[in-house]
Backbone as CSV, one residue per row, in Angstrom:
resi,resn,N_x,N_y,N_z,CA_x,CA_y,CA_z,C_x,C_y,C_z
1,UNK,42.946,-23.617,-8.309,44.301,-23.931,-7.929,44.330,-25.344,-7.337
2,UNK,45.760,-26.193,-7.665,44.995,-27.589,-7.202,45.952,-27.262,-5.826
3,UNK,45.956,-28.741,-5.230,46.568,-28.383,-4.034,47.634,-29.492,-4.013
4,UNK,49.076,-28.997,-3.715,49.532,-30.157,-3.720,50.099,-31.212,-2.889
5,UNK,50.362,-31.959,-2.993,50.564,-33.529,-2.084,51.930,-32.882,-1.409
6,UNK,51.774,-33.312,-0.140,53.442,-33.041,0.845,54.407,-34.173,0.330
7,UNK,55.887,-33.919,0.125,56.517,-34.602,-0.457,56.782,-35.751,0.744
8,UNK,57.410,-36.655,0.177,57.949,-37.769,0.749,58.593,-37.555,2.262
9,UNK,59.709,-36.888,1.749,60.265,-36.171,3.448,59.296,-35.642,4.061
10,UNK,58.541,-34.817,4.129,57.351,-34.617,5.177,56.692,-35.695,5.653
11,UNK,56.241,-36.351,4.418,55.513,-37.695,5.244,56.116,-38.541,6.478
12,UNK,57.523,-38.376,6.071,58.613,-39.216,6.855,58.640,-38.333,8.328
13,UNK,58.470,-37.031,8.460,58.514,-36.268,9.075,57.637,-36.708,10.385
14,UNK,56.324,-36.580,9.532,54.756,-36.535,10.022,55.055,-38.091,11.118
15,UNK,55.307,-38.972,10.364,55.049,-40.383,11.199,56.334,-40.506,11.990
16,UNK,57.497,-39.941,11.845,58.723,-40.725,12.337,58.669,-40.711,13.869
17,UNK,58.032,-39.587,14.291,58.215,-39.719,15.820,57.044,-41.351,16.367
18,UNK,56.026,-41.115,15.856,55.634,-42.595,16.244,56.254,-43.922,15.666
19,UNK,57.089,-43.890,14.562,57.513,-45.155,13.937,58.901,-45.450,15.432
20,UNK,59.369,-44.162,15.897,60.678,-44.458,16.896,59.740,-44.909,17.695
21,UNK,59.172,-44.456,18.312,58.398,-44.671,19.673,58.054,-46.255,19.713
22,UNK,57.798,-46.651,18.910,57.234,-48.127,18.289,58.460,-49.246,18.370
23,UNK,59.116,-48.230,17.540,60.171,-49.562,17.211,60.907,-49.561,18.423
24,UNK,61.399,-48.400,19.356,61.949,-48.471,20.824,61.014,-49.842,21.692
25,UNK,59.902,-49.728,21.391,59.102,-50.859,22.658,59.494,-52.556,21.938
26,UNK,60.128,-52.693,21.379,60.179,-53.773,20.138,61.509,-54.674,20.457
27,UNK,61.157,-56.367,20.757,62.448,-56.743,21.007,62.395,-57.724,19.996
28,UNK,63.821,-58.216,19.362,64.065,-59.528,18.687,64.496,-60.254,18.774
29,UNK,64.210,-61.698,19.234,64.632,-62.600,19.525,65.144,-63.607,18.460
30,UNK,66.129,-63.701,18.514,66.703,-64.615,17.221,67.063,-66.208,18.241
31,UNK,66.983,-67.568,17.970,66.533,-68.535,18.751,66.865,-69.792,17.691
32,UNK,68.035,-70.884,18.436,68.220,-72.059,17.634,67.623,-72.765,18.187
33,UNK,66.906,-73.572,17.410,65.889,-74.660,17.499,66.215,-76.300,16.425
34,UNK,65.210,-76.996,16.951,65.334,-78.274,16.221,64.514,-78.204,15.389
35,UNK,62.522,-77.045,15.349,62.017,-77.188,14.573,62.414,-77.375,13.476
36,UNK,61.517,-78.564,12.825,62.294,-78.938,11.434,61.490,-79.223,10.040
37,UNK,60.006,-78.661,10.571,58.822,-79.552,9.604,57.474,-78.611,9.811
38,UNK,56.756,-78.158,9.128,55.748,-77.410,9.306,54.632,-78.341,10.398
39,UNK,54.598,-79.676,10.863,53.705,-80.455,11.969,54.845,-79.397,12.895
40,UNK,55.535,-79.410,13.170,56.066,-78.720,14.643,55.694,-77.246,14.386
41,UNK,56.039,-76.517,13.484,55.258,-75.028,13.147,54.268,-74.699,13.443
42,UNK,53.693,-75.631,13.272,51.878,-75.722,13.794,51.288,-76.239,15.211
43,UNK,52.702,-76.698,15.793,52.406,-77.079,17.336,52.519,-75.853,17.924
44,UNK,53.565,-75.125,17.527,54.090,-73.456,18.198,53.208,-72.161,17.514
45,UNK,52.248,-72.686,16.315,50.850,-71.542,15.985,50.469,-70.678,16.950
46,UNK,49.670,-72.082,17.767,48.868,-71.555,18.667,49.591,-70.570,20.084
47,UNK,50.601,-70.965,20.302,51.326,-70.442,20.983,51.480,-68.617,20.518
48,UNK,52.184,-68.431,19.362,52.600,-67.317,19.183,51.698,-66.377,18.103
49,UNK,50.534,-67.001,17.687,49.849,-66.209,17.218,48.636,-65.954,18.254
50,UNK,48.636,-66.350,19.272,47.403,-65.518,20.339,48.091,-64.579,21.350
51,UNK,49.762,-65.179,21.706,50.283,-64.460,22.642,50.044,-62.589,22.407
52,UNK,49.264,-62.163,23.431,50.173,-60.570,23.134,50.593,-60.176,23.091
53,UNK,51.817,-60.864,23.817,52.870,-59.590,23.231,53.430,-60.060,21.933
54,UNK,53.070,-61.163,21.109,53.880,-61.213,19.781,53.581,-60.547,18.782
55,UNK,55.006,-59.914,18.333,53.626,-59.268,17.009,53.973,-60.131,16.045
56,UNK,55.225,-60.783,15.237,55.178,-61.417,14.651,56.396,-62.268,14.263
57,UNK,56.260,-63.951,14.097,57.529,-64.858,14.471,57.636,-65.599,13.145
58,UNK,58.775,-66.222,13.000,58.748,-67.172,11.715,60.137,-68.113,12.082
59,UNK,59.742,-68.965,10.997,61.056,-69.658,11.851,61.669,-70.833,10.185
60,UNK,62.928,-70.359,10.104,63.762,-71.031,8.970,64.274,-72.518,8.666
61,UNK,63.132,-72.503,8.630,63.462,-74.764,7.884,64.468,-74.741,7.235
62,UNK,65.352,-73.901,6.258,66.415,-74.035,5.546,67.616,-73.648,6.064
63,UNK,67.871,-73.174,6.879,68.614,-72.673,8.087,69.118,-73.785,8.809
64,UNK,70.588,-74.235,8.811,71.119,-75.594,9.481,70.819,-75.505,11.671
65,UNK,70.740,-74.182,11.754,70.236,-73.848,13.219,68.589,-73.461,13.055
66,UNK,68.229,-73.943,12.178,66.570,-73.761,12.581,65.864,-72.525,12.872
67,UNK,66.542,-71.886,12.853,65.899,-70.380,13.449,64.663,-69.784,13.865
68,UNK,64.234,-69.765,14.968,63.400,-69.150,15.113,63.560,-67.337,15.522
69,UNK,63.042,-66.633,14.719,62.879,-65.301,14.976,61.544,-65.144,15.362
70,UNK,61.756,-64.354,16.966,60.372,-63.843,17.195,60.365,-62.329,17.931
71,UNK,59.765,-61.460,16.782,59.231,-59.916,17.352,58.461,-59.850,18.720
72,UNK,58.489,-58.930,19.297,57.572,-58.775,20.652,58.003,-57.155,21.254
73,UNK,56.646,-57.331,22.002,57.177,-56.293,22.966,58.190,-56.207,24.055
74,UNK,58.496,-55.179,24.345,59.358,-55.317,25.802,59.216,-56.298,26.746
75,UNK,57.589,-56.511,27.021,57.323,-57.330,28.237,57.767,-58.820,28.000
76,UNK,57.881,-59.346,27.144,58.207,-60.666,27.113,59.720,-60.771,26.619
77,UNK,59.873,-61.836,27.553,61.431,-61.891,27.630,61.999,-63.503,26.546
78,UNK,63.279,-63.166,25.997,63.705,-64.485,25.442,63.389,-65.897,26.197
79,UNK,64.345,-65.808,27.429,63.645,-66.996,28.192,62.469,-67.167,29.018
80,UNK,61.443,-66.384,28.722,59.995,-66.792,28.623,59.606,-67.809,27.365
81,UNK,60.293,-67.147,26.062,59.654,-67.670,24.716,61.018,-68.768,25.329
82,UNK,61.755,-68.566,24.942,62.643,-70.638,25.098,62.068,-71.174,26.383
83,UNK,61.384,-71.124,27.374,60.820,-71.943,28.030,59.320,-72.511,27.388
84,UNK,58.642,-70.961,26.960,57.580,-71.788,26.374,57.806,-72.878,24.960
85,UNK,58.951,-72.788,23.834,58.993,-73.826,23.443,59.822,-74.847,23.592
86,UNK,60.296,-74.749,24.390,61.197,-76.083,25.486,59.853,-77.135,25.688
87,UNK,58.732,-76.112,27.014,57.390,-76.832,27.067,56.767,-77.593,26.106
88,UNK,56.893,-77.172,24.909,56.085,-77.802,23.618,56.919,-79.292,23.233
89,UNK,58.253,-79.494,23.785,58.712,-80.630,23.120,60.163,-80.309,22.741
90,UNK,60.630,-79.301,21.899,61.217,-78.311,21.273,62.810,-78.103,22.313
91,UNK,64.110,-78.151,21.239,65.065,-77.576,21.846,64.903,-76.189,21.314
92,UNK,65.969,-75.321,22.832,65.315,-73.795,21.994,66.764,-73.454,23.039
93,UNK,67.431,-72.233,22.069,68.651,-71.928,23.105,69.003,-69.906,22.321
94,UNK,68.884,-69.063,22.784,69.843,-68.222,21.590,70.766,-68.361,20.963
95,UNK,70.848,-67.731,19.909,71.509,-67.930,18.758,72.727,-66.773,19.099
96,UNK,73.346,-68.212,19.175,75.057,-66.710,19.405,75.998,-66.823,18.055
């Protein structure tokens, strides 16, 4: 007898309580900037790819407000990240 695979909805089942739990600790920061050129992308690397609490940022060169989007945890706050790239050189304000 073979055995068979749990359908899709179960799977969804199985993980959803940790996918909420996850995405509840999860903030997004959406952020107008001047970055304008991958040399400034690469000044703010080091910054947001060691930070811990980031999980993951990108930021829109084609975008007339520059956008920076950056994922994180709870603990870090918007104006933590616009001060730290204020520090770098960088205008940085939310995006209203």
């Amino acid at each position: 007898m073979q055995k068979s695979h749990p359908s899709t909805k179960n799977i969804k089942q199985m993980i959803s309580p940790f996918y909420h739990k996850r995405k509840r600790n999860i903030s997004i920061h959406i952020l107008k900037t001047n970055i304008n050129n991958k040399t400034a992308i690469n000044t703010l690397k080091l910054l947001f790819n060691t930070h811990p609490d980031v999980i993951k940022w990108s930021v829109d060169l084609e975008d007339v407000d520059k956008v920076l989007r950056v994922e994180t945890t709870k603990n870090l706050t918007g104006d933590a990240i616009i001060k730290d790239v204020i520090a770098r050189g960088f205008y940085c304000e939310p995006l209203v």
